[in-house]
MDAnalysis code that builds the backbone (N, CA, C; Angstrom):
import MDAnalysis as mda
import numpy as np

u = mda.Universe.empty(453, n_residues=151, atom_resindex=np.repeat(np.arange(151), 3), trajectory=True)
u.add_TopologyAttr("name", ["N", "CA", "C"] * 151)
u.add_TopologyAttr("resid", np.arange(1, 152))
u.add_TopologyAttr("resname", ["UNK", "UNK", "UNK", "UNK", "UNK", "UNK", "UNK", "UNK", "UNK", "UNK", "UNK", "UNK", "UNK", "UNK", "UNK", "UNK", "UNK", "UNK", "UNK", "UNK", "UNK", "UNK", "UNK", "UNK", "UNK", "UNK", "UNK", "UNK", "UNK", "UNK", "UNK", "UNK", "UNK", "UNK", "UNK", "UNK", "UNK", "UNK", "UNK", "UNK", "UNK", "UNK", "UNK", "UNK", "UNK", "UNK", "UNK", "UNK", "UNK", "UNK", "UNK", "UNK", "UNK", "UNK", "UNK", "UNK", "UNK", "UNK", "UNK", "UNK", "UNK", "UNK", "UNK", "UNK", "UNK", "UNK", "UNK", "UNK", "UNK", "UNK", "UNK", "UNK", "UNK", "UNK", "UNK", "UNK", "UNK", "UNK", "UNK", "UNK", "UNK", "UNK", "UNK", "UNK", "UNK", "UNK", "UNK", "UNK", "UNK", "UNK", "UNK", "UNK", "UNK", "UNK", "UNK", "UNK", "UNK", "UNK", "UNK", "UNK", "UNK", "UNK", "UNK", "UNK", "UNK", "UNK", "UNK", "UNK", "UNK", "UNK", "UNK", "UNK", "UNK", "UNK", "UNK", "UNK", "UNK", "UNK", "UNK", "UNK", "UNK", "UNK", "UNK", "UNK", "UNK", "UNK", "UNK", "UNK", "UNK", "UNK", "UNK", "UNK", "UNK", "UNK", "UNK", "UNK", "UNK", "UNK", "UNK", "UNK", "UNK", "UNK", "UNK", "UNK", "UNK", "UNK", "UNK", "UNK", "UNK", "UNK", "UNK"])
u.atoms.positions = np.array([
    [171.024, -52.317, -17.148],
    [172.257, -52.434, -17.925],
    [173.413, -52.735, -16.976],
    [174.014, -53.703, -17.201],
    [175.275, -54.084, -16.432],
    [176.415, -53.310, -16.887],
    [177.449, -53.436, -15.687],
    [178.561, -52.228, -16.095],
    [179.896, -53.642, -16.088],
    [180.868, -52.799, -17.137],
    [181.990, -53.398, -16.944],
    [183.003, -53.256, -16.743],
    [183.357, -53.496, -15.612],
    [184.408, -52.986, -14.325],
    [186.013, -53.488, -15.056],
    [186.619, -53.227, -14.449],
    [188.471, -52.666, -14.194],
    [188.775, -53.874, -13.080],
    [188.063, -55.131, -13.009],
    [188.677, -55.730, -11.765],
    [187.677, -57.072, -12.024],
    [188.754, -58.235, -11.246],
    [187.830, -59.882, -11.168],
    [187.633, -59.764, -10.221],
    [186.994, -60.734, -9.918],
    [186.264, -61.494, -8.629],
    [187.227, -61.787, -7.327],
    [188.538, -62.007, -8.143],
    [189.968, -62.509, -7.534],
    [190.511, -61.273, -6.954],
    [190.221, -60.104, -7.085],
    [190.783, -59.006, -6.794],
    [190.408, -58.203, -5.808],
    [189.124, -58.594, -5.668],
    [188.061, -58.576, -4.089],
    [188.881, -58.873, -3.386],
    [188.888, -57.351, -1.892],
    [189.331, -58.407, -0.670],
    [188.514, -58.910, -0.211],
    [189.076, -59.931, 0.813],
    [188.140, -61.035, 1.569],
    [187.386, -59.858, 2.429],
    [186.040, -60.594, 2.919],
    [185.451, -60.076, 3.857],
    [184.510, -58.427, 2.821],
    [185.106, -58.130, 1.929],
    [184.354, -56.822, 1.353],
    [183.265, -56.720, 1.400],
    [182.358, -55.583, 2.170],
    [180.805, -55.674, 2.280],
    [180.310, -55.477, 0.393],
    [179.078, -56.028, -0.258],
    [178.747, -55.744, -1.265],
    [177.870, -55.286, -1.305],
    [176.980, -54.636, -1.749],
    [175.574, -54.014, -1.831],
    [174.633, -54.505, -3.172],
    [173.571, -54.066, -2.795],
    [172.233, -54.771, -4.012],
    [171.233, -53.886, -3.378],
    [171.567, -52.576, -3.064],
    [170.605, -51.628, -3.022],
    [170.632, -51.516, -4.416],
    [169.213, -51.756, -4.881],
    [168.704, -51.200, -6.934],
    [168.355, -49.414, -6.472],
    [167.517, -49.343, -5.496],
    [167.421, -48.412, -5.637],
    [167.674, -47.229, -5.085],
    [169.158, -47.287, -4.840],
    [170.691, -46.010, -4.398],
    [170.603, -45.149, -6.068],
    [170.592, -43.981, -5.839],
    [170.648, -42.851, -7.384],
    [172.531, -43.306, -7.468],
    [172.753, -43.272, -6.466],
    [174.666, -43.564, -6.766],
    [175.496, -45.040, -6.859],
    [174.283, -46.388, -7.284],
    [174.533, -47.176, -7.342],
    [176.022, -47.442, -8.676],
    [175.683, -46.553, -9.556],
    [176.663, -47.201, -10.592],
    [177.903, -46.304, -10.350],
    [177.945, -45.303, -9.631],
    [179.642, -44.783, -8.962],
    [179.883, -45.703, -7.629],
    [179.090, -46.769, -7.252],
    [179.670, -46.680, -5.933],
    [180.219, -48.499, -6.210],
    [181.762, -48.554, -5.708],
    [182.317, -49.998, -6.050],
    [181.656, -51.227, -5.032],
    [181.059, -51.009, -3.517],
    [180.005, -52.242, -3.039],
    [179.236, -52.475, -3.742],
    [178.382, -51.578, -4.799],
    [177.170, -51.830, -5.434],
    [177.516, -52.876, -6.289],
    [178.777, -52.153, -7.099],
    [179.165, -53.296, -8.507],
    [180.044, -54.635, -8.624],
    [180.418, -54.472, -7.086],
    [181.283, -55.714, -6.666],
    [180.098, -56.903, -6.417],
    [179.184, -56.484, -5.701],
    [177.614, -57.119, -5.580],
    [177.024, -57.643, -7.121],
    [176.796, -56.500, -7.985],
    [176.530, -56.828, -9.152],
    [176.953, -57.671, -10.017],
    [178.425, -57.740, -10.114],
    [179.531, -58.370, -10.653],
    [179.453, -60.431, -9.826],
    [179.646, -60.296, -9.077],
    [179.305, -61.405, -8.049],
    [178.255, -62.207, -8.483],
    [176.620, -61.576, -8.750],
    [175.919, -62.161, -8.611],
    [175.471, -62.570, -10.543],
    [176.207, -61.421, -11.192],
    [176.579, -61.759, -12.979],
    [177.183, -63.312, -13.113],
    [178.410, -63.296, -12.145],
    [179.613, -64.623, -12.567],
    [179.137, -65.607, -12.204],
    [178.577, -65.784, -10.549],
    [178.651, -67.236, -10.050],
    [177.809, -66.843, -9.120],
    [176.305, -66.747, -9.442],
    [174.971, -66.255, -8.594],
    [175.361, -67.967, -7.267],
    [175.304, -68.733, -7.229],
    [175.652, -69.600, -6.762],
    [175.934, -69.592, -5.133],
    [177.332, -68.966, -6.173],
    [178.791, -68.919, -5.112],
    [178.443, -67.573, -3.999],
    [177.045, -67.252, -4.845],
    [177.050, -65.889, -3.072],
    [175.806, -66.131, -2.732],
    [175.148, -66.868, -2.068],
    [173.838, -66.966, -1.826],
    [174.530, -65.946, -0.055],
    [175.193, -66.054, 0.425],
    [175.717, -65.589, 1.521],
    [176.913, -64.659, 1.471],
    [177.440, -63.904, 2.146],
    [178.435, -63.127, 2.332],
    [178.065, -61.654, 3.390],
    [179.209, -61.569, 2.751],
    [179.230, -59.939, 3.662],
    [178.640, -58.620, 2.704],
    [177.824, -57.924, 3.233],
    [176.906, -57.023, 2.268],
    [176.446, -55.757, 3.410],
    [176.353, -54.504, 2.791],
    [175.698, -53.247, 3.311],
    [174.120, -53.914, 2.997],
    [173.528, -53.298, 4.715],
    [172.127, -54.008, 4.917],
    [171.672, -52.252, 4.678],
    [170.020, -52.204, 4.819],
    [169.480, -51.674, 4.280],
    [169.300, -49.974, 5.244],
    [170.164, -50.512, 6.128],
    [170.120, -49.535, 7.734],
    [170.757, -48.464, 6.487],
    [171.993, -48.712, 6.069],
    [173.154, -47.892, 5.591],
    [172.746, -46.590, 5.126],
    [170.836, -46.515, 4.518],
    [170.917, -45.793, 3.386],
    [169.671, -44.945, 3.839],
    [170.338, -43.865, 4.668],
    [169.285, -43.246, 5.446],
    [169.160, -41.309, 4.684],
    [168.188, -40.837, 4.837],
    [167.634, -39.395, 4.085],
    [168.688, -39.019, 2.840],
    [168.279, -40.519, 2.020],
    [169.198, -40.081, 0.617],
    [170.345, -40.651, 0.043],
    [170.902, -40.634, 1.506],
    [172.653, -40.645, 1.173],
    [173.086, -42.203, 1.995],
    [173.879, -42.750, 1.249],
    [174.578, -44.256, 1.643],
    [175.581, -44.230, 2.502],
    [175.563, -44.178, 3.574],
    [176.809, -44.104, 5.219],
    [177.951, -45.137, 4.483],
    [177.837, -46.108, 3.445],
    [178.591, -47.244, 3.206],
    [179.158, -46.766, 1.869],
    [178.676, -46.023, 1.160],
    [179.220, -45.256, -0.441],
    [180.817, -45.570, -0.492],
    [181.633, -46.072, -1.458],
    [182.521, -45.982, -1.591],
    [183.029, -45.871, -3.349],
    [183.133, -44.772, -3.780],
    [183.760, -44.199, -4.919],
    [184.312, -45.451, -5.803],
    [184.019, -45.285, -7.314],
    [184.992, -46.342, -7.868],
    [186.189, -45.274, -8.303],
    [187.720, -45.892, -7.965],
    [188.762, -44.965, -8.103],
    [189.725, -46.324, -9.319],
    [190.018, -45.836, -9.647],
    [191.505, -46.638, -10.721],
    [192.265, -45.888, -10.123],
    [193.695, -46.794, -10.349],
    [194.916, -46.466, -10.544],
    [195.709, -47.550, -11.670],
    [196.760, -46.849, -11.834],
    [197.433, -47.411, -13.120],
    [198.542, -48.530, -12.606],
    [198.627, -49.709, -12.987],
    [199.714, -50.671, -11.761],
    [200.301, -51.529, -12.882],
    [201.972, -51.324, -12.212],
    [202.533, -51.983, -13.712],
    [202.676, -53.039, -12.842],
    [204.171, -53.754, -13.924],
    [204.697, -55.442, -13.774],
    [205.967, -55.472, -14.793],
    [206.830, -55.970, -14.454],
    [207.829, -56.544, -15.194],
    [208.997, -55.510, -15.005],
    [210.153, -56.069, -14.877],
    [211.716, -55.283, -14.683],
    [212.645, -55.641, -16.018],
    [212.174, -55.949, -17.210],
    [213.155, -56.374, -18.324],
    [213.767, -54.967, -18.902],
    [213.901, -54.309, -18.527],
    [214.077, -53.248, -18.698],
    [214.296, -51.750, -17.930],
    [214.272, -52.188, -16.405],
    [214.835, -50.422, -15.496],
    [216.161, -50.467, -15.673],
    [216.708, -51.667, -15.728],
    [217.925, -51.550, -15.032],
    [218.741, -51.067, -16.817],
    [218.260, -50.951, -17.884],
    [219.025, -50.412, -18.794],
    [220.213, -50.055, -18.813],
    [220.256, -48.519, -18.285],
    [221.113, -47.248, -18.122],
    [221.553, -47.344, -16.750],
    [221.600, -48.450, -16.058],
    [221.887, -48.355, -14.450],
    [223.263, -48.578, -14.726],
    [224.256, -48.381, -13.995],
    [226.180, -48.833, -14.458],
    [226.237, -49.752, -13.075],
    [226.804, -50.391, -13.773],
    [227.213, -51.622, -13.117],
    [227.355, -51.526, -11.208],
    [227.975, -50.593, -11.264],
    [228.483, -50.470, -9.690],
    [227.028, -50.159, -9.083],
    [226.138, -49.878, -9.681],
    [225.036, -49.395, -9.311],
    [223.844, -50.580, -8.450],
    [223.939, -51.128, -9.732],
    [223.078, -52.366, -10.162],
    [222.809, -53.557, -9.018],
    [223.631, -53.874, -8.280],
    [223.272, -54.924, -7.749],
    [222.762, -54.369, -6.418],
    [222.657, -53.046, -6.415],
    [222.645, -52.349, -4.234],
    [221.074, -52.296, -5.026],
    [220.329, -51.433, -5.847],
    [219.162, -50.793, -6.556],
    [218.525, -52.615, -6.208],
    [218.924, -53.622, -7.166],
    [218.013, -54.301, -7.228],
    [217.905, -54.879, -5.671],
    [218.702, -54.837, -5.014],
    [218.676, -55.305, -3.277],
    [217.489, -54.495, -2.751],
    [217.688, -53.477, -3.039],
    [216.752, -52.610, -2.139],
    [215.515, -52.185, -2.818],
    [215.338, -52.908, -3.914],
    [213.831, -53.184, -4.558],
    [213.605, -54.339, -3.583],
    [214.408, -55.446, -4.050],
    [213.712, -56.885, -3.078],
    [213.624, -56.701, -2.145],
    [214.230, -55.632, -0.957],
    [213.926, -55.319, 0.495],
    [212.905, -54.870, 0.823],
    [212.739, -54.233, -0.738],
    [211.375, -53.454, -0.227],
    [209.873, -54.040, -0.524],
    [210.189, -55.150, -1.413],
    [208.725, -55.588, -1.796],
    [209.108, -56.931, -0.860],
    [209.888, -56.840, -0.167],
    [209.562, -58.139, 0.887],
    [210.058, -59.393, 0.076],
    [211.633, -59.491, -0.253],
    [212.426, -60.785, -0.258],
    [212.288, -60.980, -2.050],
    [212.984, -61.762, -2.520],
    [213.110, -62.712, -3.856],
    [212.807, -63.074, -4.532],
    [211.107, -63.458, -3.347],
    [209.694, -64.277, -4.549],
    [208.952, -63.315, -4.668],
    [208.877, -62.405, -3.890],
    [207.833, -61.007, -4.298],
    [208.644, -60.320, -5.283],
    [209.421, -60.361, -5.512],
    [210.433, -59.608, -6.902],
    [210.135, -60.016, -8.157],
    [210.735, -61.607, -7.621],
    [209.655, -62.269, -9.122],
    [208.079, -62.070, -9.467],
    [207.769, -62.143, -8.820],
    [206.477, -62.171, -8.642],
    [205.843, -60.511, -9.591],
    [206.665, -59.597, -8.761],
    [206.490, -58.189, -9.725],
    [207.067, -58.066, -11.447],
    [208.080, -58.845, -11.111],
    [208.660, -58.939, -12.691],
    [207.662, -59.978, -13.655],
    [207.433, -60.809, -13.024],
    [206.238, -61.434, -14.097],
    [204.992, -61.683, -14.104],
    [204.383, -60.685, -13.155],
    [203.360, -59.873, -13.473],
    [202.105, -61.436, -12.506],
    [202.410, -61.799, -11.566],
    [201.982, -62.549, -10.267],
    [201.625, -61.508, -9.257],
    [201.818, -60.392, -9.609],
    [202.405, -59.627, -8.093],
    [202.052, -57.947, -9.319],
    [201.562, -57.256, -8.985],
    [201.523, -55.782, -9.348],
    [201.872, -54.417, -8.619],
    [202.656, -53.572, -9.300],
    [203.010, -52.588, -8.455],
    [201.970, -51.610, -8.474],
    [201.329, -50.940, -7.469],
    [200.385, -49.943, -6.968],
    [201.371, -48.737, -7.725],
    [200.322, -47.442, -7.725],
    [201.227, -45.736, -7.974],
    [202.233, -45.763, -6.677],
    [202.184, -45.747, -5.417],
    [202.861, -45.899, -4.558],
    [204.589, -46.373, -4.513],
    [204.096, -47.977, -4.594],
    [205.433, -48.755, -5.081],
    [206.151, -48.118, -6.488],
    [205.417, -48.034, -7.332],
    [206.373, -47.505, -8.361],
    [206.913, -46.013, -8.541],
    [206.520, -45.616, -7.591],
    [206.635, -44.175, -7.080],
    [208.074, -44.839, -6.015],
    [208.418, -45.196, -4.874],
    [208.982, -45.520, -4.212],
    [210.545, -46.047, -5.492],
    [210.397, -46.778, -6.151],
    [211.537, -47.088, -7.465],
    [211.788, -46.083, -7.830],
    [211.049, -45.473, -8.400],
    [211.168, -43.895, -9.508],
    [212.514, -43.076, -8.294],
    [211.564, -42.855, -7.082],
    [212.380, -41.660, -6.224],
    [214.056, -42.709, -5.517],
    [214.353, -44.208, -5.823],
    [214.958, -45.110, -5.533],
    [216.489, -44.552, -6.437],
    [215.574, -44.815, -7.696],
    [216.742, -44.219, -8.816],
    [217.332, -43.195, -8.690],
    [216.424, -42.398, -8.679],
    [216.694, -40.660, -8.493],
    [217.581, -40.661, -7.161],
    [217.744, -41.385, -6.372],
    [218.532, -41.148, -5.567],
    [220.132, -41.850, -5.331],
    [220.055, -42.602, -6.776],
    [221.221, -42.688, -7.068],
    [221.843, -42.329, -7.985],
    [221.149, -40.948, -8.580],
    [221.392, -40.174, -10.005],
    [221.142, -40.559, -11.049],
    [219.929, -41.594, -11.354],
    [219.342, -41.248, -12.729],
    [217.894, -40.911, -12.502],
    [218.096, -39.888, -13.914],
    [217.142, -39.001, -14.143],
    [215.876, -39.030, -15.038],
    [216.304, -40.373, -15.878],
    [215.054, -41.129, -16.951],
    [214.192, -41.814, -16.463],
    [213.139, -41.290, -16.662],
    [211.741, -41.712, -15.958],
    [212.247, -43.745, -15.745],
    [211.146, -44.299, -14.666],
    [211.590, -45.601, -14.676],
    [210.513, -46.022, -15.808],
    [210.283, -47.088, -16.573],
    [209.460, -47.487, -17.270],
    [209.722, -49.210, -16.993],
    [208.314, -49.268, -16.536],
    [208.184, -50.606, -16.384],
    [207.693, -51.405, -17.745],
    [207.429, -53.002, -17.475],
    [206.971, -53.632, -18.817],
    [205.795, -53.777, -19.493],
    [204.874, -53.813, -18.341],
    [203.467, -53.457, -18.383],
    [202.247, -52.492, -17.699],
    [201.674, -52.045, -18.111],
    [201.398, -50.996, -17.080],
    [199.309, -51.441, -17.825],
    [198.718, -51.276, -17.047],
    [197.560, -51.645, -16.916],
    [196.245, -50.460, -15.728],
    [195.283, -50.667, -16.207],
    [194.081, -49.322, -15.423],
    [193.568, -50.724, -14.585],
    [193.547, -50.477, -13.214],
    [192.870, -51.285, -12.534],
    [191.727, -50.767, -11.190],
    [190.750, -50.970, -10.992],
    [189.950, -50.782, -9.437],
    [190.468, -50.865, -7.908],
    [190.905, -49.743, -7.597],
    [191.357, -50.218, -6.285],
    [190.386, -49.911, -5.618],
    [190.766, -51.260, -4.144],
    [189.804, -51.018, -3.217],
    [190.321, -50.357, -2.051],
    [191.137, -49.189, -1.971],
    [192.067, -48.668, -0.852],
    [191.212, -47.173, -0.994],
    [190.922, -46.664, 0.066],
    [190.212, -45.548, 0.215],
    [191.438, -44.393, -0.323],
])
């Protein structure tokens, strides 16, 4: 039975080892297994080669290469923080969003949903506001469950 994952093909980093151990007991928690699986579902083709956990990995039981499937929740879009922001506020907040996601086109890029904010980044806004006295949660435009591959 195939599983259906929280993530494309596009969302792989480069270089990610994949696995096609069938017979790991922790194949369907572990994200090399299903990134492998997933891969060879879409475009059997396109991986006759790559980067993959070899068979060394999986010694008295347990997989040295195991890596957990984890979500996190990652929004997109700004049509809406700056609401309740007052004017005098407004233009330093959105500066030091774009400073922080690195310039103009990564801004856009977050606002229309090219570009996604991690718990982190939108954590970093939230405590941004709060530090210029507002107290209403930030709410972004879209917010989405996705696979990360960050330990």
């Amino acid at each position: 039975m195939k599983n259906n994952y929280l993530f494309n093909m596009s969302d792989v980093p480069y270089g990610w080892p994949m696995c096609f151990n069938n017979e790991c007991a922790k194949k369907n928690e572990c994200l090399r297994y299903c990134v492998g699986e997933k891969a060879l579902d879409l475009e059997p083709a396109a991986h006759e080669t790559g980067v993959c956990v070899t068979p060394a990995a999986y010694r008295d039981g347990e997989c040295r290469k195991f890596f957990s499937i984890k979500t996190e929740r990652v929004a997109w879009g700004f049509s809406h923080i700056y609401d309740k922001v007052l004017k005098i506020h407004y233009s330093e907040i959105k500066a030091e969003i774009k400073q922080y996601v690195h310039g103009g086109t990564n801004y856009y890029r977050y606002a229309n949903g090219q570009k996604k904010l991690n718990e982190n980044q939108q954590q970093w806004i939230a405590d941004l506001f709060s530090k210029y006295g507002y107290t209403d949660p930030v709410e972004f435009d879209h917010y989405e469950d996705k696979v990360t591959f960050q330990p």
